[in-house]
C-alpha angles and dihedrals in degrees: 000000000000089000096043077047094055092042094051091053089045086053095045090053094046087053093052092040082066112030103168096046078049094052096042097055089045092050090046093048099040089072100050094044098035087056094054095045084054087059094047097048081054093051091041092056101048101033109026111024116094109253109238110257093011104115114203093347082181081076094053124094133172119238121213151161122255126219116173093339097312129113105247119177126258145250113242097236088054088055091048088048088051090048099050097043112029107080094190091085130076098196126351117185127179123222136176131192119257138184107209132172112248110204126161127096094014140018126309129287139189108212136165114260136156137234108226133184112238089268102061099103108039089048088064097029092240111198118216130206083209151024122332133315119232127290145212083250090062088059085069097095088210087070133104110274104252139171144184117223125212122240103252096049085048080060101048108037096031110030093235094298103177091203090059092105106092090031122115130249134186114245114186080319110316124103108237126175126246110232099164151011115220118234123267117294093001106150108169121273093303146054110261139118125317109291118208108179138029125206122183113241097263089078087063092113097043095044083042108038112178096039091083115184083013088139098054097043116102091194090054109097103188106115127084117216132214126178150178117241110230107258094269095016110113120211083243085062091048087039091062092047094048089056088043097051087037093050088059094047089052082061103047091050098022084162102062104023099042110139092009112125121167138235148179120237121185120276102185099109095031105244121139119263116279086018111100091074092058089049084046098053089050091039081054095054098044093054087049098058094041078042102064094033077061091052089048087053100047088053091052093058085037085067095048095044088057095039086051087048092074093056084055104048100099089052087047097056088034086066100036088057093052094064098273111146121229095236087055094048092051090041078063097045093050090045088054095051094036085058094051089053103061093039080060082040085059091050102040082056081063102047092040085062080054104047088041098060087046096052081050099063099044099047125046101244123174121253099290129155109249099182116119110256131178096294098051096052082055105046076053101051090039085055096039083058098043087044094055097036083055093043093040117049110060086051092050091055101043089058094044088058093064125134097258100183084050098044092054100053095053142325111278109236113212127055116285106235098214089054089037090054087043090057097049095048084056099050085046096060087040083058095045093054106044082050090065098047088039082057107031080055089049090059094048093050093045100050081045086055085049099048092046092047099053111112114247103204095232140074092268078186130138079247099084123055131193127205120185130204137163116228083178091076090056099053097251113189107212095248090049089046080054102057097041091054091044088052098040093049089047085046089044090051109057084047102131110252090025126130114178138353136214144145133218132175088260148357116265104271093012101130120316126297130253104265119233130168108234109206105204115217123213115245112345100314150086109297113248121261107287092340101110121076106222115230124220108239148184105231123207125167118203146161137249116296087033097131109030081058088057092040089229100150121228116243095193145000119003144310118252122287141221073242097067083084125143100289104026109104121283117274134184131188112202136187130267085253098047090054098043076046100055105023118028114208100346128106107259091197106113095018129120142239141166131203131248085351100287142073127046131335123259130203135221120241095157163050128201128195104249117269142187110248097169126020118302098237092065124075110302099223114175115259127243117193123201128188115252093207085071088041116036102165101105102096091179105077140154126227119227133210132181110200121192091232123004119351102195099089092059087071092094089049108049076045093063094038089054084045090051090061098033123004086189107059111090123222134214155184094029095182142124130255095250087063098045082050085050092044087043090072096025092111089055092040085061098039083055095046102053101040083050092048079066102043091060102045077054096054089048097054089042086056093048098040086055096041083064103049094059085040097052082049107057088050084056097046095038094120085042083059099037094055094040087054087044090053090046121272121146132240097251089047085055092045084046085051090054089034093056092050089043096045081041089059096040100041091056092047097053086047087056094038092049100064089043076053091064095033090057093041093064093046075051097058107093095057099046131096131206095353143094120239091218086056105165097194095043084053083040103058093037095054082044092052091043094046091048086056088045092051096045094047091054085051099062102051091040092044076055094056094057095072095054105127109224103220087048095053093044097053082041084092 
């Protein structure tokens, strides 16, 4: 201890004898090791910090149904089957996510909530500020409606009242009673979005209208599961009931539960079943690429480290020829750059605060709790010590190998060409590196490029704004959802500045569509048995005025009419894709088709341009557009209106127009179509950003690391300079003597670099769009960015060797 004791004061000392060198290596580190710690404190939050008002989660574990070796939900009577028989479980409740519409004391709202079964929170020992949570007696339908409310909701819309429970709220309609408030930060038993309600289960038909008897229809999959393992009992021992009970069930509805087993995944962080690989494989490529930005880092200091050794090579023989041993003198040396580490350790923590609360506010991320805990001080200081073991110890031997006699008697003048060669392996890996992330970060600003420049098909203008609502959650019949649209779009229309007027049962990339399969039929009838190949499709309905809205221009036929009214015959407008699709090189105007291969036929009056109607990274599908008019069952709908200027300050308004015929639906998303085509890439603009943020701290280091070397090597070759000017060279043949090492350094690393650059983009191309991962411009431009820094870092420190003044360099020694 006494000796660990003595090293750490010598190092202090070292490190204060040289503050900016000091300075220099903790700056470089901090940012490697603060970006992985960023990444870490991310990790930390979602997959190893207890969730608030969830008790032993290590006991929890998800049920679910398995098709073909994936997790499906469940039915509910399946849930209640595995409750009742399978004796490994202490509870098992069932829950599903709702959107519901929250009225009562102030305006409406349209919140996230969940349907629960009565033992949802005692199963998690859920913890409530106040009241009680729900219970098995709230499933009985005959009891009285009831709900829980989360905590944040309780804030906002209640300032906090403590004597809000037993007051009524307004859910989609119907009054319910409040008879808790959830504990702070409780969420539900996984990670999602913030939840603001509960409902027992009994409210299923009023939180999901249109899905009448759900709760009592096995072949209905539409509840997640979570239980708590029986003290003694092992998820392999659930996992054999499950298949057992499940097994009997298969043979009393062989039909709709042939091939499904159940299972049992691990609920302890939260994540859905079968999800935890997924987060792993993006956890994996973010610490690889902080990972290598780290590795960047540590050669960088590594450099420095072996340029400073030379000004140290008289104390170090000094102290091997006075009995030192070389372990002990490399002990010291380790201790020094160990120190610096952690004192970069204690500045990366800081940054990674910083960088967390970044990556926050650009990505959605569930309530978690970012702030670093335990483990995240020691996942720092373990990184801050691996970091200066890795950086430390080359250059510790390497010092510890020096000509003591030699270095005694004088100091040599000249480079040395082991250490030489030493400094330039580690500049070239700097360089390979910073190539990989440079391109890595080239690809992902490029498919981002690709995904943003694809043309949408539709004015994506300010001109054009969207409001959303949910009649649904009101209880609309379909005559009184008539009758409101008809009104609202009449309402919509005399508003000063507007030009036309629709609705359809979504924006365009709002979300994805709901998938069909549209079976053409030849001529205009029935296509043949077997004979017609169906076709996947995206499915909208709208109504008239729907593209002009847009502004989505017609190739062929007509828009929909007033007369595409219930009763009138069956029509249909595609895309220009569907129909090449369908019907190459005939006109598909007049033709037939029919959807999923049953009911009535439908014909086709139109053609639409081709048009994005979900982001353009996921799968393009041809659209097929109903009338709503002929289907009214979507109750979730958005209002569209086309301004002649901008359409944004008509938002009030529309606002006040939805309030006049009904003060309790909620609306949503008010927003224009340029911000849902922002919103639309937005996934692929982040991912950009970010992997572009460390490309160029990369490039940065790489610039630095290699600024020092040549610097580093015009101090060592300063007599070398002085006696080439005396004997006549001139100042640009010394800068060309600096240029050729640094371009030498450089050069090798970008070979190297560039074949980990093809290598990576491979591993890349899954989550690239429009874009090859063996993009030669994209290697090309970023070999060509990181050869102009190299170039400029060798510039400066051989512009500086120019001035050297020869007597001067000749009396130095």
């Amino acid at each position: 201890m006494d000796a660990l004791l003595q090293d750490l004061r010598y190092a202090a000392r070292q490190a204060a004898r040289a503050p900016g060198f000091s300075l220099l290596v903790v700056g470089v580190l901090a940012l490697g090791i603060g970006a992985n710690t960023a990444l870490f404190t991310l990790g930390n939050a979602l997959l190893l910090r207890p969730r608030p008002g969830v008790a032993d989660p290590g006991r929890l574990v998800w049920v679910a149904a398995v098709r073909e070796g994936h997790p499906n939900p469940l039915s509910l009577p399946d849930v209640r089957d595995f409750r009742e028989r399978v004796g490994a479980f202490s509870a098992l409740a069932a829950f599903h996510d709702v959107e519901v519409s929250v009225s009562g004391g102030s305006g409406p709202e349209r919140v996230r909530g969940q349907l629960v079964t009565g033992e949802y929170f005692a199963l998690l020992g859920a913890p409530v500020a106040l009241g009680r949570g729900l219970s098995p007696a709230d499933d009985d339908p005959a009891a009285p409606p009831a709900a829980v409310i989360g905590h944040g909701l309780w804030r906002r819309r209640f300032a906090g009242d403590p004597a809000v429970v037993g007051r009524e709220i307004v859910v989609n309609g119907a009054p319910l009673t409040v008879v808790g408030v959830a504990g702070p930060g409780f969420n539900g038993a996984d990670h999602d979005l913030p939840r603001d309600v509960w409902l027992p289960m009994s409210m299923a038909a009023r939180a999901l209208p249109g899905r009448p008897g759900l709760p009592e229809r096995r072949d209905a999959w539409w509840v997640s599961a979570v239980g708590r393992l029986a003290p003694g009992a092992s998820a392999a021992q659930a996992d054999a009931a499950l298949a057992a009970v499940a097994r009997q069930i298969a043979r009393d509805d062989p039909a709709g539960h042939r091939g499904v087993t159940a299972r049992t995944y691990s609920a302890a962080a939260g994540l859905a079943p079968g999800a935890l690989p997924e987060v792993m494989a993006v956890a994996g490529l973010g610490f690889a690429v902080t990972g290598v930005v780290l590795l960047i880092a540590c050669a960088n200091v590594g450099s420095l480290l072996l340029g400073r050794a030379v000004a140290r090579r008289r104390e170090i023989a000094v102290r091997l020829s006075l009995g030192a041993g070389r372990a002990r003198v490399v002990r010291q040396l380790l201790t020094e750059s160990v120190l610096l580490s952690l004192l970069a350790g204690g500045a990366g923590l800081l940054l990674a605060a910083w960088g967390t609360e970044l990556l926050a506010a650009r990505v959605e991320l569930p309530p978690m709790e970012l702030a670093p805990d335990g483990r995240v001080l020691a996942f720092c200081v373990a990184a801050a010590f691996v970091a200066g073991a890795l950086f430390g110890v080359v250059p510790a031997l390497d010092a510890t190998r020096s000509d003591v006699a030699g270095a005694l008697r004088s100091v040599p003048s000249g480079v040395d060409p082991r250490r030489a060669r030493l400094q330039g392996r580690f500049v070239s890996a700097q360089v390979a590196l910073s190539l990989v992330l440079l391109a890595a970060a080239g690809l992902f600003l490029r498919s981002m490029r690709a995904e943003t420049g694809v043309e949408p098909g539709f004015e994506a203008t300010t001109r054009v704004l969207a409001l959303s609502f949910d009649l649904g959650l009101q209880g609309y019949s379909e005559a009184r959802a008539g009758a409101f649209l008809r009104t609202l779009e009449e309402r919509a229309a005399a508003l000063p500045g507007v030009r036309s007027v629709s609705f359809a049962d979504r924006a365009p990339l709002a979300g994805r569509p709901v998938g069909a399969e549209a079976v053409p039929g030849p001529g205009g009838g029935r296509p043949p048995e077997g004979g017609a190949r169906g076709l996947d499709v995206f499915l909208t309905t709208v109504r008239p005025g729907y593209f002009r809205t847009l502004g989505i221009p017609l190739a062929r036929g007509r828009d929909f009419t007033a007369a595409d009214a219930p009763g009138a015959p069956g029509v249909v407008v595609v895309s220009e894709g569907f129909a090449r699709a369908a019907w190459p090189g005939e006109d598909p105007v007049g033709r037939r088709l029919t959807l999923d291969g049953a009911g009535p036929e439908l014909m086709v009056v139109g053609v639409a341009q081709e048009s994005l109607v979900a982001p353009a990274h996921r799968r393009a599908l041809p659209a097929v557009y109903l009338p709503q008019l002929q289907h009214p069952g979507a109750r979730a709908l958005t209002l569209l209106v086309r301004a002649e200027g901008d359409a944004r300050p008509l938002a009030d308004a529309l606002r006040r127009e939805v309030a006049a015929l009904d003060r309790d639906l909620p609306v949503y998303r008010v927003q224009t179509l340029a911000q849902y085509r922002r919103e639309s890439a937005s996934e692929a603009r982040t991912g950009a950003v970010l992997v572009g943020m460390f490309g160029g701290l990369a490039l940065l280091l790489a610039t630095v690391g290699l600024y020092g070397a040549m610097s580093f090597a015009v101090g060592q070759r300063t007599r070398e300079i002085g006696v080439r000017v005396a004997l006549g060279a001139r100042g640009a043949d010394v800068v060309r003597l600096f240029l050729r090492r640094g371009a030498r350094l450089a050069a090798t690393g970008m070979a190297v670099g560039l074949v980990l650059s093809l290598a990576a983009g491979r591993l890349l191309s899954g989550i690239l769009y429009g874009v090859s991962p063996l993009d030669l411009p994209t290697l090309a431009s970023a070999a060509l960015l990181l050869g102009a820094a190299a170039l400029l870092a060798s510039y400066l420190p051989a512009r500086r060797a120019t001035r050297v003044e020869p007597m001067a360099a000749l009396r130095a020694e």
